[in-house]
N, C-alpha and C positions, 0 to 999 in steps of 0.2 A: 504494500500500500504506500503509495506516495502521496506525503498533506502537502501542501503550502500552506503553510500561515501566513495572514498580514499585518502588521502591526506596525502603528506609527513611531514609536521609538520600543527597545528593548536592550535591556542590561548591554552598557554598563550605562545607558540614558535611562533613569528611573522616572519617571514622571508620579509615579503613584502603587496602588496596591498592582494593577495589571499586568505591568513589566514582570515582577517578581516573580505572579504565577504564570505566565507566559513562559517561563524561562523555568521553574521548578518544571512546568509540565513538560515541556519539549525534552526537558533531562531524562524525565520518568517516560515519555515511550520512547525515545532513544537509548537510553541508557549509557547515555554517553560523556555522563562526567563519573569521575571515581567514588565521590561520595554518595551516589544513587543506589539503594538497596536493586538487588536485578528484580524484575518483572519479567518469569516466566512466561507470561498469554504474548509478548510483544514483539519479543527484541530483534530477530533475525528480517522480519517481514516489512521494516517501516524503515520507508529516509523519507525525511523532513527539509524541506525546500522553507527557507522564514524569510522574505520581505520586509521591510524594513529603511531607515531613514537614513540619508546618509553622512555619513561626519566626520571633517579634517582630520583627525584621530587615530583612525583607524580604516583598516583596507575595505577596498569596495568588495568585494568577498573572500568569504571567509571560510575554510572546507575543516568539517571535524567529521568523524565516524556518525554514518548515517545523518547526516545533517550539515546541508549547506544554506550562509546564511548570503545575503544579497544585501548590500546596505546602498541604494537609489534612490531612495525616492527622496524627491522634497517637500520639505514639509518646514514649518516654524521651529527655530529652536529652543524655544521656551514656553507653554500655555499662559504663562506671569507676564506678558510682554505683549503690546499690542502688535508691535513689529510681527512678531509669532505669530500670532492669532490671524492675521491678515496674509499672512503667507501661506498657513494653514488652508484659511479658506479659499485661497486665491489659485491654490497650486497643488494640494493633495490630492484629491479626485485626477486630475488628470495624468497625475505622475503615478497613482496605485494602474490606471487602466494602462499607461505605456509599460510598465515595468513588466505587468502581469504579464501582458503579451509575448513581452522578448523572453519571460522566462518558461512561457509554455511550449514556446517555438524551440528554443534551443536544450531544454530535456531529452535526453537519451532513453525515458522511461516517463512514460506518460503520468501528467497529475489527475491521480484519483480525485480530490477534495482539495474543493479553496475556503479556508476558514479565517475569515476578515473576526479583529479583533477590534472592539470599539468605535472608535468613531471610522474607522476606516470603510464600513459598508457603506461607506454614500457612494460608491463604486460599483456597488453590486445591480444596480438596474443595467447601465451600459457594458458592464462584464458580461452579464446574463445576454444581454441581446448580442453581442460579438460572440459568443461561445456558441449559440444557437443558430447563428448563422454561418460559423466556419466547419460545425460540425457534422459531417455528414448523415443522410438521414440513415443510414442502417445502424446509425450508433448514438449512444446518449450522451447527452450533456454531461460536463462533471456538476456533480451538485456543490451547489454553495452554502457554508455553514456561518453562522456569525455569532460571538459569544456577545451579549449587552449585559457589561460590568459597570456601566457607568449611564447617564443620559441625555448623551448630545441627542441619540434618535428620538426622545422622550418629551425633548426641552432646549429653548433656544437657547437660555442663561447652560443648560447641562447641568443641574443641580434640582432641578421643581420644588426649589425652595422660595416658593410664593411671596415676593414685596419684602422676600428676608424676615418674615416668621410664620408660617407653619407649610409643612410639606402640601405641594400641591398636589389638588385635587380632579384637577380637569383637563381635556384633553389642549393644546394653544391652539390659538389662533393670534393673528395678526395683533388685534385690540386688545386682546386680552396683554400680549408680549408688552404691547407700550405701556399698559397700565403697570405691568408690575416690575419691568426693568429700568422704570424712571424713580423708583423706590429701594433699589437696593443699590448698595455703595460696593458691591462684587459684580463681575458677570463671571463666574467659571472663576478659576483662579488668579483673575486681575483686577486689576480695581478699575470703577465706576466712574469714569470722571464725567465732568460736567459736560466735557466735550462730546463724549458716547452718549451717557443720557441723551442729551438732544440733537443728538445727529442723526436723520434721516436714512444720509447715506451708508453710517454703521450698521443703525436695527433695523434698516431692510436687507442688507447684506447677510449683515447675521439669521435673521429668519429666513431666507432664503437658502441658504445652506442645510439650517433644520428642519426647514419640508423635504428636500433633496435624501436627507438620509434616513425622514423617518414615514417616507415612500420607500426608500430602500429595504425594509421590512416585509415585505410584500414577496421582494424575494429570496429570501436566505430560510434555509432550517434554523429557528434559532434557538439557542441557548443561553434563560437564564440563571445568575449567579445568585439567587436565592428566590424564596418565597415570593419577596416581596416583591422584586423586580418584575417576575412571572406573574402576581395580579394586576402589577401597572400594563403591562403587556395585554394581557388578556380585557381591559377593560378600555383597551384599541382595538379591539378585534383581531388579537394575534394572539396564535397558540406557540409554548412553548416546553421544552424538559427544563428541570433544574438539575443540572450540573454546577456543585458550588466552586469559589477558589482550592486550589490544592497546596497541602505544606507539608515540606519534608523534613518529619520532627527529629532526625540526625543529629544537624548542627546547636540543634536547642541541647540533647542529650549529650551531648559532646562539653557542651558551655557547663551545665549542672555539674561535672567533675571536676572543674576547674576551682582548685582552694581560694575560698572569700577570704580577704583580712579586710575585716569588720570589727569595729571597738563595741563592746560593750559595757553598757547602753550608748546607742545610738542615736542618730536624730531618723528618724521617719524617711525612709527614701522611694520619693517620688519622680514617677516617667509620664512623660509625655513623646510619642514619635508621631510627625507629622506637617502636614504644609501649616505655616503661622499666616493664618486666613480665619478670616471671622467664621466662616459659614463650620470650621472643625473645633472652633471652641477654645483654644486659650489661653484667652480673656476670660474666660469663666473662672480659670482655674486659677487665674491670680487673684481676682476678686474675694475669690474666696478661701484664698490663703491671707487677706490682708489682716484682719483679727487673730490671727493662733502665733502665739511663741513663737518668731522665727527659730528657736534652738531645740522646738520642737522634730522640726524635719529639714529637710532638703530635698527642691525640685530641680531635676533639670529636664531641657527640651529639647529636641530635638528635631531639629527642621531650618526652613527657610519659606521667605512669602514676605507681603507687602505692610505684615500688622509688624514685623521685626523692632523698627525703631519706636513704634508704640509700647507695645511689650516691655521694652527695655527701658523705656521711661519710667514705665508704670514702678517695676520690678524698684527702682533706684528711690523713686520720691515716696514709696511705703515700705523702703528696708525690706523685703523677702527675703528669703535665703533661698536665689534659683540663678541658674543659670540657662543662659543661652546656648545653642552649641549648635554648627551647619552641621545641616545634611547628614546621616551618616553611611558609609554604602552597608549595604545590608548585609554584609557577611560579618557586621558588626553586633547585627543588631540582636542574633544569641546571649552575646555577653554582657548588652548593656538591662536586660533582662535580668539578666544573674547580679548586676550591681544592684538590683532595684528591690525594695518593698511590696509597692504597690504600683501597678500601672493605669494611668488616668486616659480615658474614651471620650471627653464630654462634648461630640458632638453636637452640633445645632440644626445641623439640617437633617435630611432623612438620604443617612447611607444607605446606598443599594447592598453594601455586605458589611462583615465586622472582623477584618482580618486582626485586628490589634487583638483581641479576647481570644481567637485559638491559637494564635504566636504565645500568648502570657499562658494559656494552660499549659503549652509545648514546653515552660518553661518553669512551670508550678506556682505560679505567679495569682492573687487573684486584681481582679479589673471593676476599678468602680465606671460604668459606661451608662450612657442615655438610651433613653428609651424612646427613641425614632429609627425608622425607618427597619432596615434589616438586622440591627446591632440584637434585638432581643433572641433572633435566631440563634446566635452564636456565641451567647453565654450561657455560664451553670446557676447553677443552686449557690457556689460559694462565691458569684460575684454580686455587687451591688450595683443594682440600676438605679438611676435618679431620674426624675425630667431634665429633658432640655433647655439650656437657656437660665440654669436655675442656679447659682452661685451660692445660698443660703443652703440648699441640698445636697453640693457638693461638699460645701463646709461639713455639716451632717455627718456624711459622711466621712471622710476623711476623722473628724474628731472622734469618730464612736469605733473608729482604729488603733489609735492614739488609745486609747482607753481600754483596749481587749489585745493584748498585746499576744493571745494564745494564737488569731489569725496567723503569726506567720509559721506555726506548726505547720501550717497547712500543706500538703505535699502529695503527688503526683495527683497533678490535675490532669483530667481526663479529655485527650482530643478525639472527639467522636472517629467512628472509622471510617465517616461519609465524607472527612477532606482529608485520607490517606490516599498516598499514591497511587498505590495499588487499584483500590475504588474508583479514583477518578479515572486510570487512566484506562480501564478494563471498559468502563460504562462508555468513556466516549469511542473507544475503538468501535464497541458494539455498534454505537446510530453511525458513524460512521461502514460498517458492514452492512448493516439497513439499507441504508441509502444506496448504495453504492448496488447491492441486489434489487432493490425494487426499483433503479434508472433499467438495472439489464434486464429485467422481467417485463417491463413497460412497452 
């Protein structure tokens, strides 16, 4: 079986949670890095063609065992960056349909499956109609898959985080877009200026893109990454499976062996990992450190985004005890786990999954996290949910820790076996075999 995948950036360009499982997954049905337990159902029968962005950095392709990667396409090099964002729109679509092409033509082994990852199905209506027509009629199509981890196809802002307080509800339109992106001070991961607000030629550019890809729907098998995402879908008139993110609890188990020097007593060690953007929260979490003993705890953070020098204000003119800290790459991010107490979720808007809470179980960690969107999927019994948006609840929380100090007995926490490797990557081979028999039965 030959996949392609598409994806607009992947490791070592992280943009978000998607990369990461993009890049676990292709390990696990390849098996092509050393630290990947083997998967007997897979290994001999897949090479993997991955699509992709391309960057001064590093070679335009790139050949490892059963998987070659192709880094073409142009695209933005930043979602934080209006520059990006306009280049995005201006020039991904037409670069995923050139690339596709030269990469289907020059194969020595035909592609079974084209599996566009996020935003990149806005490609998939003029793939579909060029496949259809170069293929001859004694033979089928390859099918088109599309994972919707996030929702650009969903939402023009890509968050349906409604005027910036509560998860939206309704399908957009046009009117609706202007009413509630002249209210929020983000579009997606950049910020809102005055000049977007009321620019014309922005937010019909921008809607115009998100009809494009969330027509694109229409043609892909698709696959959502939780529950929730699969009733936003289904309440468009789109059927979907859920296949969730996949983690490979190795390097977490690897980290757990590694000796803490840790004083005791301690101050309280608090994580946050994440983009420093309103719509993931924070701000919540300094608010609501501003009242407790700073020699109570220590928070640090982890990330990069446009609230940064906000943040850091904040952090200085109420004495906290936190720190700042970029980005960190994720082969990191086992161990910063193992420095930690507790790890803080407290989104705002309504995540489509809650990779942070099965990382922190991989790591026996527990997670105080909100209760929007997909995040309640993807906790247990031993972590604590609060509302969103809630800074006195956070508090709450975090204090009634401070005070029960048996919590960090707490140990092996439980990663369901619905985001093991194995599970994922057996179930997606299946709809792919599906597919791939019901085009040649047809």
């Amino acid at each position: 079986m030959h996949i392609l995948f598409i994806s607009e950036y992947y490791p070592p360009a992280i943009m978000g949670g998607g990369e990461i499982n993009l890049q676990t997954l292709i390990n696990s049905l390849t098996n092509s890095t050393t630290n990947t337990p083997p998967n007997p159902t897979n290994t001999q029968n897949i090479h993997i063609s991955l699509l992709t962005s391309s960057s001064p950095n590093l070679p335009k392709i790139e050949i490892h065992p059963n998987l070659t990667i192709y880094r073409h396409l142009t695209t933005g090099s930043s979602p934080s960056s209006l520059l990006g964002n306009l280049s995005r729109l201006l020039f991904l679509k037409h670069s995923i349909l050139k690339q596709t092409k030269k990469i289907i033509q020059q194969q020595n082994h035909p592609i079974d499956i084209i599996h566009f990852i996020g935003g990149t199905i806005i490609a998939a209506k003029q793939l579909k109609a060029h496949l259809k027509k170069k293929t001859p009629s004694s033979k089928q199509s390859i099918p088109l898959f599309a994972t919707i981890e996030s929702y650009p196809t969903l939402c023009p802002k890509a968050d349906r985080w409604y005027k910036q307080q509560k998860p939206c509800a309704v399908k957009c339109t046009l009117p609706k877009f202007l009413s509630c992106q002249c209210h929020c001070t983000e579009i997606g991961k950049m910020k809102n200026s005055w000049y977007l607000k009321y620019n014309p030629l922005f937010f019909l550019l921008t809607y115009y893109y998100y009809h494009q890809r969330n027509q694109a729907l229409n043609y892909c098998n698709l696959i959502a990454i939780s529950k929730y995402v699969q009733n936003l879908l289904q309440q468009q008139g789109h059927q979907s499976i859920v296949i969730p993110n996949i983690l490979d609890t190795k390097p977490f188990e690897i980290a757990k062996k590694i000796p803490q020097n840790k004083s005791n007593p301690s101050p309280l060690r608090l994580l946050y990992l994440g983009s420093l953007i309103e719509s993931k929260g924070p701000h919540i979490i300094l608010q609501s450190l501003k009242d407790i003993n700073p020699t109570l705890y220590h928070l640090n953070l982890y990330g990069n985004g446009i609230l940064k020098p906000q943040l850091q204000q904040y952090i200085t003119k109420h004495h906290l005890n936190a720190t700042i800290h970029p980005h960190a790459p994720y082969e990191q991010i086992p161990q910063l786990y193992q420095n930690a107490d507790i790890i803080l979720f407290p989104s705002i808007w309504p995540e489509p999954f809650g990779r942070i809470p099965i990382e922190a179980h991989a790591a026996d960690k527990i997670v105080i996290a909100s209760n929007i969107g997909a995040i309640p999927e993807t906790v247990n019994k031993n972590d604590i949910i609060i509302p969103p948006n809630d800074p006195q609840a956070l508090k709450n929380a975090i204090m009634e820790l401070l005070d029960n100090k048996s919590f960090k007995q707490t140990k092996e926490q439980k990663v369901e076996s619905k985001y093991h490797l194995k599970t994922i990557t057996t179930h997606l081979q299946q709809i792919y075999r599906n597919s791939i028999n019901k085009q040649n039965t047809t």
